[in-house]
N, C-alpha and C positions, 0 to 999 in steps of 0.2 A: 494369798498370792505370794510366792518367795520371788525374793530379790535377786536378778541377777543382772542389775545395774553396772558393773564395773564385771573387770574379768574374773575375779577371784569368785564369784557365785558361789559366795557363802549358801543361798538358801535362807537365810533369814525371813520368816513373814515378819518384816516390817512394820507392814499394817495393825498385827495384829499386837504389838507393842515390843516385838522382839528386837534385839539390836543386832545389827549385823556386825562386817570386821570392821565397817565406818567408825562403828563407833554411837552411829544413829541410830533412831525409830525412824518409820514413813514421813513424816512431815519434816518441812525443811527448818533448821536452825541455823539462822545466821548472826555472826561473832561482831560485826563490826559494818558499816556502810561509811566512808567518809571520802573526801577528793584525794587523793593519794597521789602527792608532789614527786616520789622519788621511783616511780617507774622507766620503762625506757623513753627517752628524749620525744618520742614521734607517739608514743601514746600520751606523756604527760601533759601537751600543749600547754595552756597558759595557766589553768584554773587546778590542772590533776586530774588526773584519771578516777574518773564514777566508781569507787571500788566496792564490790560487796564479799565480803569473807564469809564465804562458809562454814559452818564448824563439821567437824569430824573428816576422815582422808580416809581413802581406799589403800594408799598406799604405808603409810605413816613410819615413814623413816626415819634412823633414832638420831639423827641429828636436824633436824628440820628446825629451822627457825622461826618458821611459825607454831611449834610444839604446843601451846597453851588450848591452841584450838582445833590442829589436827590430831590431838591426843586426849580429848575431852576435856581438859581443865576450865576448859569457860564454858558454861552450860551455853550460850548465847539465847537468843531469842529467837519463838517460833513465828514463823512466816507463810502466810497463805499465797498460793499463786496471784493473786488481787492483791496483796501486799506488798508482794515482793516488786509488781510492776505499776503501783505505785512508789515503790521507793525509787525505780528508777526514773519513772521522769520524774520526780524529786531533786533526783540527781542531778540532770539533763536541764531543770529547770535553774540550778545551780552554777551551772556553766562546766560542766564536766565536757571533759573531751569524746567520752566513752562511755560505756557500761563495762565495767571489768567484774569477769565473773570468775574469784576462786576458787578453785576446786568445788566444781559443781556438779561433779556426775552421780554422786550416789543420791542425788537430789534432781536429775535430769527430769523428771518427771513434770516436777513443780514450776522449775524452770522453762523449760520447753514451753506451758502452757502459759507463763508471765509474758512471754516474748510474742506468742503469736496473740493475746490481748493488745499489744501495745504498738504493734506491729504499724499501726496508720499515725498513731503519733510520736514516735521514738526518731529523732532525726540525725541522731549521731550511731556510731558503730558499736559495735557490741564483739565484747575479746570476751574468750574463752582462753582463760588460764589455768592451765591444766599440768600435773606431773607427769603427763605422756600415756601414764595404763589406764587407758581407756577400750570398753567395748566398741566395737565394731557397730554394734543393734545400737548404741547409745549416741554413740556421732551421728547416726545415720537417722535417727530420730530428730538429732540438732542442723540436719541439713537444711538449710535454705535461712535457718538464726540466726547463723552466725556469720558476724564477719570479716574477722580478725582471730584465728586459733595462735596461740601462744603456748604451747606445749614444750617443758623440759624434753630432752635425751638425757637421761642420767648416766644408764650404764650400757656399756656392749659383753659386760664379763656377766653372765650367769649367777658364778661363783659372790661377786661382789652384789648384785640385786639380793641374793637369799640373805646374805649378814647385815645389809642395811637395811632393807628394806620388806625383809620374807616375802621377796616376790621373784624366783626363780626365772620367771617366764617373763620379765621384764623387756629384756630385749629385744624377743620377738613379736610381742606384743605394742610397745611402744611404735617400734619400727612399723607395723600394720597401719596402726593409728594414725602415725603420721602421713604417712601416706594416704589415709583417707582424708584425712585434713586438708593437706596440699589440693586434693582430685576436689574438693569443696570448694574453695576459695580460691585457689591459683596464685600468681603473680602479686607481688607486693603494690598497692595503687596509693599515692596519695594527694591528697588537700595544696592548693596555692600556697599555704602555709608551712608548709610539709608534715601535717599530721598525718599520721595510716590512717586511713578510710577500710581498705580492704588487704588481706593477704595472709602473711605470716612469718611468725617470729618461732626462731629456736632459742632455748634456752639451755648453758648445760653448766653445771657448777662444778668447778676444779676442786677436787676435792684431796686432801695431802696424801703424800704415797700413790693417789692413782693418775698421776699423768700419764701415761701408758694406756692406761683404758681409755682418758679422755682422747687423744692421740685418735684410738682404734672409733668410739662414738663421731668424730668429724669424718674419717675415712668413711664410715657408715651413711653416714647422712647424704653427704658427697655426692655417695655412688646410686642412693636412693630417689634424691631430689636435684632440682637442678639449680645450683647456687646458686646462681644471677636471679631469681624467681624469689628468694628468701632473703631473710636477714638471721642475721647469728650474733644470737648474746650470750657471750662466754662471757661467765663470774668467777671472780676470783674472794668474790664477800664471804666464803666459808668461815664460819668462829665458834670453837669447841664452844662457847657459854651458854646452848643449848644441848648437847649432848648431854647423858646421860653418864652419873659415875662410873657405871660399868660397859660404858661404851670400848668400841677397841683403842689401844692405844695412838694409832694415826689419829686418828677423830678428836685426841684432846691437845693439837697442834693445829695453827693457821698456817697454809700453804704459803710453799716460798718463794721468794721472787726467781728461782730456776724454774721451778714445777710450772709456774703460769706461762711465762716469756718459751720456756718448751712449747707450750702446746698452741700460744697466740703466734708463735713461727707457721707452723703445723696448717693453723686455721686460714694465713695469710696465704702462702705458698698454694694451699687449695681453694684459691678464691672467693671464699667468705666475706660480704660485707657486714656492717651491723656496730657494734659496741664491742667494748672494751674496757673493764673498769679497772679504775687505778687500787694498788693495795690496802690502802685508808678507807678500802669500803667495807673492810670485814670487822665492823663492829655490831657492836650488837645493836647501837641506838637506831639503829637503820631500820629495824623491824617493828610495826605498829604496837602500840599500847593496847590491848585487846580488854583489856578492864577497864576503858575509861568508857 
């Protein structure tokens, strides 16, 4: 059977021990499961958000800070779907707020099946956080699992998906995606508490030199979704210390306080609620230990 899990449909038989552009084999490997303090405010609740890291990415763009594990440097650990939904009510039984699933689609498979096992006993929400390129057959498989999507908008430039990302069709892809999401889940619902129970979060990262595109991704979203129904987490945490030496030259600079305050104009003015982070969060100690 080849793999055509994510939209790139490599082809890979998986199964049969081949790696695709994940980076994977068929079976799921996950990098990391712990409560994870520094998510957004309405997922972290008290305890952290239920987090399970995936290893390997569909997308694996060359500044990603999570690199260690969407670029294979941590083999992590294999996981059977019984596994995997015992770790989460593991989690759950932890005091997690959630089940936060990242980057899970070239592993949709395994997942999909952990979720409908646990399905009577799982009594907290379950986020799917995701980079946006996702299949259509893949969502539509996670229909009725999920209930919190959390998917980046990275890019609306073409041009800049291929250099960071070799994924040209990013933007029209994403955009599908999200929209399927949205048609999934709807409207943002929460807890007496104010935790998210149900709905969805946009994510997009200001990333240096492309205020301009980020600019054009809110006028996207905007005109695709209906603001009042979402929330919007624009980061400004971008930190060359993940990049690559031979990354392009923007990439080995932190965005500047014009670049951000442009675009959180932008996101105000078009009616976005959501988050806002201040510039002291683009360090690198922000991003898990993935070897511990």
């Amino acid at each position: 059977m080849i793999c055509k899990l994510c939209p790139r449909e490599c082809g890979a038989s998986r199964e049969n021990g081949d790696v695709g552009f994940c980076g994977q084999q068929r079976k799921a490997r996950v990098a990391k499961i712990y409560l994870h303090p520094y998510e957004e405010p309405v997922l972290s609740g008290e305890k952290g958000s239920g987090t399970i890291f995936f290893c390997g990415c569909s997308l694996r763009c060359v500044f990603c800070q999570n690199r260690e594990i969407s670029h294979g440097d941590v083999e992590g650990t294999e996981y059977t779907a019984a596994k995997l939904a015992e770790a989460m009510l593991g989690l759950q039984r932890a005091g997690a707020a959630n089940i936060n699933l990242v980057t899970a689609a070239h592993f949709a498979d395994t997942v999909a099946e952990a979720l409908e096992s646990v399905r009577g006993d799982l009594a907290i929400p379950v986020v799917y956080n995701s980079s946006g390129y996702e299949s259509l057959q893949t969502l539509r498989r996670l229909s009725g699992l999920i209930d919190i999507y959390m998917p980046d908008f990275k890019y609306i430039s073409s041009e800049l998906a291929a250099e960071y990302s070799a994924a040209p069709d990013y933007p029209e892809v994403a955009t599908v995606a999200i929209k399927e999401m949205y048609a999934q889940v709807g409207k943002c619902v929460f807890d007496a508490d104010g935790n998210m129970t149900r709905g969805m979060i946009v994510r997009h990262l200001v990333l240096p030199s492309c205020r301009k595109d980020s600019i054009e991704v809110l006028k996207t979203l905007a005109r695709i979704l209906p603001v009042e129904d979402i929330l919007l987490s624009l980061m400004s945490q971008y930190t060359p210390d993940f990049a690559p030496a031979d990354a392009p030259k923007n990439l080995r600079r932190r965005i500047t306080k014009f670049e951000y305050d442009s675009v959180v104009d932008v996101a105000v003015s078009l009616g976005f609620k959501g988050f806002i982070q201040s510039h002291d969060s683009a360090k690198s100690s922000y991003t898990p230990n993935f070897r511990e």
